[in-house]
FIKOLZA-1660 file (N, C-alpha, C; in steps of 0.1 Angstrom, whole numbers, plus 5000, padded with zeros to 4 digits):
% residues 186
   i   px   py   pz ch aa at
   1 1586 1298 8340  A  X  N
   1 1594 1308 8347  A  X CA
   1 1588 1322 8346  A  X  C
   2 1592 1328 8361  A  X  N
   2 1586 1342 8353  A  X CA
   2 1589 1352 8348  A  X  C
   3 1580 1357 8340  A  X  N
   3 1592 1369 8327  A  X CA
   3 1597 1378 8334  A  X  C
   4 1600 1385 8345  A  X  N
   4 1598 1392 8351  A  X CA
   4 1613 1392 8360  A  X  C
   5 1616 1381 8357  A  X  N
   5 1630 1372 8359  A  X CA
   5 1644 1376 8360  A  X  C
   6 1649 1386 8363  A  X  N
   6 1665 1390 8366  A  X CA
   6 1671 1380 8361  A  X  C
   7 1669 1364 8364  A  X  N
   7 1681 1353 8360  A  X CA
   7 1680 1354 8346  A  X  C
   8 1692 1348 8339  A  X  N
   8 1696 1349 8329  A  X CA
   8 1686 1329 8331  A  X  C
   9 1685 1325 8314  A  X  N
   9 1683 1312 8314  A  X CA
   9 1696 1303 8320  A  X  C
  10 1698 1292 8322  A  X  N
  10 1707 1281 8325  A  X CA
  10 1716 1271 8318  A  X  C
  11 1707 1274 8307  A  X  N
  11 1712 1261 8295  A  X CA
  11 1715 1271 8284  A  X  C
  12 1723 1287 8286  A  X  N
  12 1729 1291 8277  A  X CA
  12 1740 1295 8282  A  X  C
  13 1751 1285 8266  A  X  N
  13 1766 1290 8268  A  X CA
  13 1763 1304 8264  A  X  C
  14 1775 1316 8271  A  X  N
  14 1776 1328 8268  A  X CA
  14 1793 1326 8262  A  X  C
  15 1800 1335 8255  A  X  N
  15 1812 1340 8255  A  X CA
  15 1817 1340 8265  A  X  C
  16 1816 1344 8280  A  X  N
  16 1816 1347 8293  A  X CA
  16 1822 1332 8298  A  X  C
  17 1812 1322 8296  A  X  N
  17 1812 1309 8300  A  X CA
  17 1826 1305 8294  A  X  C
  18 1826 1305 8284  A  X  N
  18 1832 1297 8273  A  X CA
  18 1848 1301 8279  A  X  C
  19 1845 1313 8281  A  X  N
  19 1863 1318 8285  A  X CA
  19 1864 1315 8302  A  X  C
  20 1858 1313 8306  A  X  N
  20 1853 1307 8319  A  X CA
  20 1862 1296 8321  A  X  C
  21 1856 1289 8313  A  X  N
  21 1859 1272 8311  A  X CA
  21 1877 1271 8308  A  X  C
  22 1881 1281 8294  A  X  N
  22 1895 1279 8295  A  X CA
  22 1900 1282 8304  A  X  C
  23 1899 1297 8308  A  X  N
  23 1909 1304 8323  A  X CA
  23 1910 1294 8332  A  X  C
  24 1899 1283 8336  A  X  N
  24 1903 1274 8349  A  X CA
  24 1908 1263 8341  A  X  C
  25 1904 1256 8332  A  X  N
  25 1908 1246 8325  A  X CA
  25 1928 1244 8319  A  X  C
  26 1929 1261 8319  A  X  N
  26 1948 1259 8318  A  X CA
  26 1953 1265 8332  A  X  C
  27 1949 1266 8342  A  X  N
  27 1950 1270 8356  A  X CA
  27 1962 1261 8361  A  X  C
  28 1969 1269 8370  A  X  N
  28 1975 1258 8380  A  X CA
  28 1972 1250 8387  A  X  C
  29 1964 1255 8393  A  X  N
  29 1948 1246 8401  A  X CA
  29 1943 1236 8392  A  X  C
  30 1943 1238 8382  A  X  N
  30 1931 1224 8373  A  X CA
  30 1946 1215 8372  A  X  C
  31 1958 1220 8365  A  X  N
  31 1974 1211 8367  A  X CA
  31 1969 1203 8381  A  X  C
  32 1972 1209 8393  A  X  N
  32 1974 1203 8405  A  X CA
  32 1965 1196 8406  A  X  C
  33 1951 1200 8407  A  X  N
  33 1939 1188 8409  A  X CA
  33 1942 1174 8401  A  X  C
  34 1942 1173 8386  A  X  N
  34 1944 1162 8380  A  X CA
  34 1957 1153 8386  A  X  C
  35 1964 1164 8389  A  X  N
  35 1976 1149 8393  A  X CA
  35 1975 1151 8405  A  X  C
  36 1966 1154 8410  A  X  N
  36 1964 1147 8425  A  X CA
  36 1954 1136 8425  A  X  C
  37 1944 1139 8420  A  X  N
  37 1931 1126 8414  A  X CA
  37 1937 1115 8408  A  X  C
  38 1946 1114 8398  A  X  N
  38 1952 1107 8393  A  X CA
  38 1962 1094 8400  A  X  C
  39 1970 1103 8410  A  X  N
  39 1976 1101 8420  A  X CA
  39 1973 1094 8431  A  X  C
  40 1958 1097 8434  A  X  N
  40 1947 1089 8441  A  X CA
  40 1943 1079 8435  A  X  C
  41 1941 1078 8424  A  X  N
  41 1932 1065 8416  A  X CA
  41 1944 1054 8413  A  X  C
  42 1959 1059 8410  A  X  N
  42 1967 1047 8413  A  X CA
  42 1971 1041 8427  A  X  C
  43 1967 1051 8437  A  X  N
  43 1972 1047 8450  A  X CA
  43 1962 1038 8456  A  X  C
  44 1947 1040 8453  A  X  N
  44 1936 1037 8455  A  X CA
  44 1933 1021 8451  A  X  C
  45 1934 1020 8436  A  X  N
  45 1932 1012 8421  A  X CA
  45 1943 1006 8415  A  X  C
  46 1954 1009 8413  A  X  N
  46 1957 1001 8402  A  X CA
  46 1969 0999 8412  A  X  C
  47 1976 1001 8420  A  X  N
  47 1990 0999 8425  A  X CA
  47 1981 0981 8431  A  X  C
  48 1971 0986 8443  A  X  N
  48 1968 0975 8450  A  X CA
  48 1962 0962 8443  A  X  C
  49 1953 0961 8433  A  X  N
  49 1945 0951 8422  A  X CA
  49 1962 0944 8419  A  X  C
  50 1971 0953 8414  A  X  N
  50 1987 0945 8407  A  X CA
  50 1991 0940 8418  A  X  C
  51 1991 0945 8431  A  X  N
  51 1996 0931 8438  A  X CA
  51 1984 0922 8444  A  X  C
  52 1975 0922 8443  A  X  N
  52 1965 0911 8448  A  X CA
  52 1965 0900 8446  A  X  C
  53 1963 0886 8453  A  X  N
  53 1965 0877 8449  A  X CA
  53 1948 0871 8443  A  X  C
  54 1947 0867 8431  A  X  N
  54 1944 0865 8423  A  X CA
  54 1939 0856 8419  A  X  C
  55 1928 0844 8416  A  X  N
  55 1922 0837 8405  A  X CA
  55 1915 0837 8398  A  X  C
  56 1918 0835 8387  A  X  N
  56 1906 0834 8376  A  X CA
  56 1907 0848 8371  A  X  C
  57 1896 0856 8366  A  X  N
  57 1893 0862 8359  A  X CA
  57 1878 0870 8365  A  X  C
  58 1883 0877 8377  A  X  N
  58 1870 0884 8387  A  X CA
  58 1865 0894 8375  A  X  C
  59 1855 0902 8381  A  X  N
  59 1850 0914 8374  A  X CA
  59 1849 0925 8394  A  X  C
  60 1856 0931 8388  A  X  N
  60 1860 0942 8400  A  X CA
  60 1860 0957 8392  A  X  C
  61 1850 0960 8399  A  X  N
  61 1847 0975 8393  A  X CA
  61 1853 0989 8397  A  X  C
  62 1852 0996 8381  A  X  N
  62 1861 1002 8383  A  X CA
  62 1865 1014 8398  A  X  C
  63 1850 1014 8405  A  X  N
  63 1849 1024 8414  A  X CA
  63 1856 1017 8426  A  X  C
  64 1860 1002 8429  A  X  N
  64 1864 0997 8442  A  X CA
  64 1876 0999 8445  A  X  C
  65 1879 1004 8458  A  X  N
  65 1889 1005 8468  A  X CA
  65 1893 0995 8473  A  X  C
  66 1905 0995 8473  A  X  N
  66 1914 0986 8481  A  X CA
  66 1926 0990 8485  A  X  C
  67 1931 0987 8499  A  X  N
  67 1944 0988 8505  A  X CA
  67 1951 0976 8506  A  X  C
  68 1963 0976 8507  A  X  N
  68 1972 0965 8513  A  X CA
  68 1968 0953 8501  A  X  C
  69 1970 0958 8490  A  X  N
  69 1967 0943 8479  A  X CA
  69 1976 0934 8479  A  X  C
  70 1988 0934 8486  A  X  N
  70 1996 0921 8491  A  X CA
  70 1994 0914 8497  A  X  C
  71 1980 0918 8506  A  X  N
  71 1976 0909 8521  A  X CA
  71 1958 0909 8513  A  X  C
  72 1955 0909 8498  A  X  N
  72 1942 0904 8500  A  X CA
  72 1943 0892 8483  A  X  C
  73 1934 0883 8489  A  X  N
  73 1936 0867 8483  A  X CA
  73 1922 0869 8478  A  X  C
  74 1916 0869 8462  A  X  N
  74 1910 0868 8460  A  X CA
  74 1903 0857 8451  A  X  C
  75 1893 0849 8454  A  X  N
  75 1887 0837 8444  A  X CA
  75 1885 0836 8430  A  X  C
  76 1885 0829 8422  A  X  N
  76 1879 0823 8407  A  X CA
  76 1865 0828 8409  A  X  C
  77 1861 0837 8401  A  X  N
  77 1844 0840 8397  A  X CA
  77 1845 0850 8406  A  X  C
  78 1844 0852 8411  A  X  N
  78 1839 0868 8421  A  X CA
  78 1840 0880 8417  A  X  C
  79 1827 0882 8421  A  X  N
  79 1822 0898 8418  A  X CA
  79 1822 0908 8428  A  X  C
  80 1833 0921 8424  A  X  N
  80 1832 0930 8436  A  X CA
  80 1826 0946 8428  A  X  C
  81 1813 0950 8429  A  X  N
  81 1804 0953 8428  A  X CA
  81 1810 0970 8429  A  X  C
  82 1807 0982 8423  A  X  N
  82 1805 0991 8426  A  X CA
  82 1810 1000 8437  A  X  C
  83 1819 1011 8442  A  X  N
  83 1819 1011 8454  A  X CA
  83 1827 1008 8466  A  X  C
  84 1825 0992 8464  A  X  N
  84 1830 0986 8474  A  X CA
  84 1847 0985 8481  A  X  C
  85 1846 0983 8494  A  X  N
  85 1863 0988 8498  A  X CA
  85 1861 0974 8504  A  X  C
  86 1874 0969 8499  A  X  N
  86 1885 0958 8507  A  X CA
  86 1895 0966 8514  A  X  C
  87 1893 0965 8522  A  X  N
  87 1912 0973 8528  A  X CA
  87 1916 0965 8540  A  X  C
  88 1925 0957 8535  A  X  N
  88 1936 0951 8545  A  X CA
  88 1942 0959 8551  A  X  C
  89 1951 0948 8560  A  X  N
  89 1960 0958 8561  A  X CA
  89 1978 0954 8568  A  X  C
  90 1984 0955 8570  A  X  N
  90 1997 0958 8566  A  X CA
  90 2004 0941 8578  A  X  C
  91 1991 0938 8588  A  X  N
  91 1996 0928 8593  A  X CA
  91 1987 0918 8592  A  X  C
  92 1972 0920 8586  A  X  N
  92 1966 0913 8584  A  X CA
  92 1956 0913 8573  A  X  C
  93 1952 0900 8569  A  X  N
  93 1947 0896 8553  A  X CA
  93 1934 0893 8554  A  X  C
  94 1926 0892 8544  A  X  N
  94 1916 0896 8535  A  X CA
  94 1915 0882 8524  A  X  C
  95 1909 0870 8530  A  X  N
  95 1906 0860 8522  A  X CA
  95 1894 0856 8517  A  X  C
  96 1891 0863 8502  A  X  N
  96 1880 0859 8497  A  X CA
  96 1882 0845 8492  A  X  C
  97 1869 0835 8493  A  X  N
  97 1866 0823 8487  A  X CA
  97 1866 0827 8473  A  X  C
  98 1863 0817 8465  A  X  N
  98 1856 0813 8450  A  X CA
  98 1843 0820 8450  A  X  C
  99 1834 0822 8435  A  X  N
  99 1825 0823 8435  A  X CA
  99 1816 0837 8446  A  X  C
 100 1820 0845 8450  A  X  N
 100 1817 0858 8460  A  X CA
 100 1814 0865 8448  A  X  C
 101 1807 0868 8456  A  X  N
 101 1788 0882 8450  A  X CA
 101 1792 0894 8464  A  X  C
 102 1799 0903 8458  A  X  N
 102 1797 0915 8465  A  X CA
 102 1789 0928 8457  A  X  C
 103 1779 0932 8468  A  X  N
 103 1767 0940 8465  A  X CA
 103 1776 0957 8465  A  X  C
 104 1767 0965 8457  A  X  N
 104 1773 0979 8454  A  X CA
 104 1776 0987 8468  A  X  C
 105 1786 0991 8472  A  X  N
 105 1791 0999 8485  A  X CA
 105 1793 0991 8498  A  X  C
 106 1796 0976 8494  A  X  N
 106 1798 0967 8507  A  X CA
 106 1813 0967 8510  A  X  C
 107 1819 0967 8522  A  X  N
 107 1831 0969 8528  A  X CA
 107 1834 0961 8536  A  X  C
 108 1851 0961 8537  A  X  N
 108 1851 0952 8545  A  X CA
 108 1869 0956 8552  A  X  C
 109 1870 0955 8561  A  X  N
 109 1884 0962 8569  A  X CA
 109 1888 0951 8582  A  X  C
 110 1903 0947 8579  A  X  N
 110 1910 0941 8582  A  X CA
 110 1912 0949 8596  A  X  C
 111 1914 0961 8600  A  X  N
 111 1920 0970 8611  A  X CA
 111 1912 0977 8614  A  X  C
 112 1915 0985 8626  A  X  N
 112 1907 0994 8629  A  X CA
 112 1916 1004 8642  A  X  C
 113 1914 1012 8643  A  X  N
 113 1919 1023 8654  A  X CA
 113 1920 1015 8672  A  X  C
 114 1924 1018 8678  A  X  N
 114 1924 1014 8693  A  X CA
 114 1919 1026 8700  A  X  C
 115 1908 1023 8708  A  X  N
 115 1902 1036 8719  A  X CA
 115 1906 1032 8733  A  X  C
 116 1919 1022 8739  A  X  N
 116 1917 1024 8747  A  X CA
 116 1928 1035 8755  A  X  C
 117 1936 1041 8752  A  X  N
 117 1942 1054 8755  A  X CA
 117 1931 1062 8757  A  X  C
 118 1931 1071 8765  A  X  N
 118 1921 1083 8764  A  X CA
 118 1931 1098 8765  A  X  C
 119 1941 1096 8772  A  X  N
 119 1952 1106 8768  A  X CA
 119 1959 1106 8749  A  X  C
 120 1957 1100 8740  A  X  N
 120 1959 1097 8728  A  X CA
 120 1949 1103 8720  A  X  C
 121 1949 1105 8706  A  X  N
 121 1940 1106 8699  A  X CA
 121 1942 1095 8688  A  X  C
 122 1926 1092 8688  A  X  N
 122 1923 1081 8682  A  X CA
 122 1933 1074 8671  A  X  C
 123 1932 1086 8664  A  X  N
 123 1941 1085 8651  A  X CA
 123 1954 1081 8649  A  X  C
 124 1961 1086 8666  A  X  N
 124 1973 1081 8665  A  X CA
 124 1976 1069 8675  A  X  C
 125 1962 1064 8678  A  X  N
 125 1966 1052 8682  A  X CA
 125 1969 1039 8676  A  X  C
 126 1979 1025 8682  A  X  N
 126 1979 1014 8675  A  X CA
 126 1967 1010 8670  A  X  C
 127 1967 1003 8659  A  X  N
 127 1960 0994 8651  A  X CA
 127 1958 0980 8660  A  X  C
 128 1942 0978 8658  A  X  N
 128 1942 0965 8660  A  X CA
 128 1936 0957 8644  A  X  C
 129 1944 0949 8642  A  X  N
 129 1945 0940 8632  A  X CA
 129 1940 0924 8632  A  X  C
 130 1930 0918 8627  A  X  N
 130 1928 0906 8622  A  X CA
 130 1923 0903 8610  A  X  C
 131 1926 0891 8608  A  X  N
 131 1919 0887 8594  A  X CA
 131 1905 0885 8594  A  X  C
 132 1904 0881 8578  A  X  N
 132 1889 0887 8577  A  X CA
 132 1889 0874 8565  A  X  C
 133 1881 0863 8572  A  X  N
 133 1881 0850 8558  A  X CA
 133 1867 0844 8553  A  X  C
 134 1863 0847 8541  A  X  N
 134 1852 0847 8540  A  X CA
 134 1850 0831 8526  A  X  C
 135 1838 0827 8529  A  X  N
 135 1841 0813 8526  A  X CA
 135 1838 0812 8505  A  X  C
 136 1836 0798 8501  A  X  N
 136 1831 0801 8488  A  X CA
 136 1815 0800 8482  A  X  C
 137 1809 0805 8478  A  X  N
 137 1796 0806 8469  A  X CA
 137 1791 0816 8480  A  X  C
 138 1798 0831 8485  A  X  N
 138 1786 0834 8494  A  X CA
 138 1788 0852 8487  A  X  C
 139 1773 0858 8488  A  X  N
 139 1769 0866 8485  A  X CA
 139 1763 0876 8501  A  X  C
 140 1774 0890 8496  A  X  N
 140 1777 0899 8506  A  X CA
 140 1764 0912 8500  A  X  C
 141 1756 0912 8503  A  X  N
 141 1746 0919 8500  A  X CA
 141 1752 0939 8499  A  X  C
 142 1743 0948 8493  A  X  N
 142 1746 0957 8491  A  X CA
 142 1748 0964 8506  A  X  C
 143 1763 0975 8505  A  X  N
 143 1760 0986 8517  A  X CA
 143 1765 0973 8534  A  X  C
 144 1768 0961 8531  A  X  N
 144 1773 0959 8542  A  X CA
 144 1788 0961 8544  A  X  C
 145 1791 0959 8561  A  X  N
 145 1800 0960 8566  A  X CA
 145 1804 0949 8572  A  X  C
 146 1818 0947 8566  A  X  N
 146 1821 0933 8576  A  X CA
 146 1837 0939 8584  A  X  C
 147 1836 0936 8599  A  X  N
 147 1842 0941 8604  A  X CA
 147 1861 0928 8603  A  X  C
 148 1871 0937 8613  A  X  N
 148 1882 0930 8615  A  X CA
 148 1878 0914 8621  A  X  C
 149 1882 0899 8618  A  X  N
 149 1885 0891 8629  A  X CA
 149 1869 0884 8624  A  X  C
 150 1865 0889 8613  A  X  N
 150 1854 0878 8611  A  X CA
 150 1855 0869 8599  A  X  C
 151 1847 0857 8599  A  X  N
 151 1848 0842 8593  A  X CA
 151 1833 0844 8589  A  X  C
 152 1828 0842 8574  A  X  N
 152 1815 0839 8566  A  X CA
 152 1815 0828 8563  A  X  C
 153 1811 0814 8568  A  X  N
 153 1814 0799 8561  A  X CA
 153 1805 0804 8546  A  X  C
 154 1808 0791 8539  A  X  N
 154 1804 0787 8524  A  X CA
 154 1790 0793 8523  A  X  C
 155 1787 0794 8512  A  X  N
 155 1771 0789 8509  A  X CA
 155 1759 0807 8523  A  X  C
 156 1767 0815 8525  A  X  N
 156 1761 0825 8529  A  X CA
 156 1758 0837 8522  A  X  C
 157 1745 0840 8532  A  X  N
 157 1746 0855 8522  A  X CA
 157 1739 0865 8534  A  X  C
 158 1745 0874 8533  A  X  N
 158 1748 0884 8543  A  X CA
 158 1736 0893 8541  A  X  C
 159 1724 0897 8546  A  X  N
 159 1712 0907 8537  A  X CA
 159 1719 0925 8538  A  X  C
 160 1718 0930 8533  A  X  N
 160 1722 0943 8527  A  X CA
 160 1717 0953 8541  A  X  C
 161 1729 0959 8544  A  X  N
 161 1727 0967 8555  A  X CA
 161 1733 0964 8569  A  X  C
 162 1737 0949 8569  A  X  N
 162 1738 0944 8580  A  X CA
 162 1756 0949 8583  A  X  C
 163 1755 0945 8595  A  X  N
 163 1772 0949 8599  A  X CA
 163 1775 0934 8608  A  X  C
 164 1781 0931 8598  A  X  N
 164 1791 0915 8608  A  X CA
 164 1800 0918 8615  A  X  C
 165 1800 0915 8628  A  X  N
 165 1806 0921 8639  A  X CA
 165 1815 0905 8642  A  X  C
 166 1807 0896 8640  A  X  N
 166 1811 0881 8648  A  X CA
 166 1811 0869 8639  A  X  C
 167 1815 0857 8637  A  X  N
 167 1816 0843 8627  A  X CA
 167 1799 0843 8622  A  X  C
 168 1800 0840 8610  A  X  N
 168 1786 0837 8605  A  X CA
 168 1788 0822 8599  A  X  C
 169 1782 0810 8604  A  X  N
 169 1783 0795 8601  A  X CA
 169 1778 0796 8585  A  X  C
 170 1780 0785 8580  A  X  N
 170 1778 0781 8565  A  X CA
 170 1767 0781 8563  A  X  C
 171 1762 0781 8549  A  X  N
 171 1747 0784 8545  A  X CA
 171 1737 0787 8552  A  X  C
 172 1735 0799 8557  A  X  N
 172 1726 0807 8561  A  X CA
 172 1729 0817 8556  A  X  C
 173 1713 0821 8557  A  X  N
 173 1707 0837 8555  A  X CA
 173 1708 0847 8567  A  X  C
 174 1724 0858 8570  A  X  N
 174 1721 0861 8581  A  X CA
 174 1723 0875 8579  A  X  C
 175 1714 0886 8590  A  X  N
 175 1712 0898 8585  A  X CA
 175 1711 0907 8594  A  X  C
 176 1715 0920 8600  A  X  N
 176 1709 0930 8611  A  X CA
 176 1723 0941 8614  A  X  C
 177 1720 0944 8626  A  X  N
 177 1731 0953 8633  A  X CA
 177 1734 0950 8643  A  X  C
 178 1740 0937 8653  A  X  N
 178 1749 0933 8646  A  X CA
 178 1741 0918 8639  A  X  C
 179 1749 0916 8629  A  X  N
 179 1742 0906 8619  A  X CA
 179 1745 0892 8627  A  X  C
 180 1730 0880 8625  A  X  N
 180 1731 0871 8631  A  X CA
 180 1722 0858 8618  A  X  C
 181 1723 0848 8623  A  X  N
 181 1721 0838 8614  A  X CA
 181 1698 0839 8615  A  X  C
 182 1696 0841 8604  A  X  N
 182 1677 0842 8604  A  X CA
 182 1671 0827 8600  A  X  C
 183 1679 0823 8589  A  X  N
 183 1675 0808 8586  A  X CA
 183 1686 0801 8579  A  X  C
 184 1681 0788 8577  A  X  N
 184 1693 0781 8573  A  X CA
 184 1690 0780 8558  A  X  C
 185 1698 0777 8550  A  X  N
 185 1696 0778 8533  A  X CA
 185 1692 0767 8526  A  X  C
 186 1696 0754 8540  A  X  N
 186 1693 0742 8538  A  X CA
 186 1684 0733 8536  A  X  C
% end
């Protein structure tokens, strides 16, 4: 660094700091943030996992999203990775197989907005809703997207990146934008 330097170092607490830290730390602002974070992580996390339907004994981490945990069915052994968003939704379900390998930041959405109004805004248009049934032993690679109204047979595995737009048949390797079947596993 050079001596010559106006900045103060970085990695020194001052007095300054230290009172810094309490003034925001007993704030009404620091009050209101926490129970709004808080407030988010049960609306997010823990409200939807308690109603989920359930087997076995998953490992679902702590960072995954999910909506509508009444409308999502999850398998014995499955891993939901890092990240990752399930979000059903309120007319349609979310059925994981057994045995599912979901990769860090992979998603997957039951609904989606309607664009064909053009006098509307998107936002406040109807929902289109279908289910989303994904089969058992198949591995959803990292960062994918699987859209409303799609079927993953058994024994698949989705490669990381891809977005499923349409049915992917049983044991294949299938992968892209929009994702299609590359080889069979057979």
């Amino acid at each position: 660094m050079n001596q010559n330097s106006n900045f103060a170092p970085q990695n020194e607490i001052t007095v300054k700091h230290f009172w810094e830290v309490i003034r925001y730390a007993l704030s009404p602002t620091m009050i209101k943030e926490i129970m709004h974070k808080f407030g988010y992580f049960v609306h997010d996390h823990v409200a939807p996992i308690s109603q989920m339907h359930i087997k076995g004994n998953p490992r679902i981490h702590p960072s995954a999203s999910f909506r509508c945990g009444h409308n999502i069915y999850l398998g014995q052994n499955s891993h939901i990775n890092q990240y990752c968003c399930i979000w059903a939704s309120r007319n349609s379900k979310i059925l994981l197989g057994d045995d599912l390998l979901m990769g860090p930041g992979a998603k997957m959405f039951s609904s989606n907005h309607s664009t064909q109004a053009l006098d509307i805004p998107m936002n406040s248009q109807a929902w289109v809703e279908k289910d989303i049934v994904v089969g058992n032993d198949v591995w959803i690679g990292s960062n994918v997207v699987v859209l409303a109204g799609v079927r993953i047979g058994n024994g698949t595995v989705i490669a990381a990146g891809s977005v499923v737009t349409k049915d992917i048949p049983e044991y294949v390797v299938a992968g892209g934008v929009p994702a299609k079947p590359l080889r069979n596993r057979r």
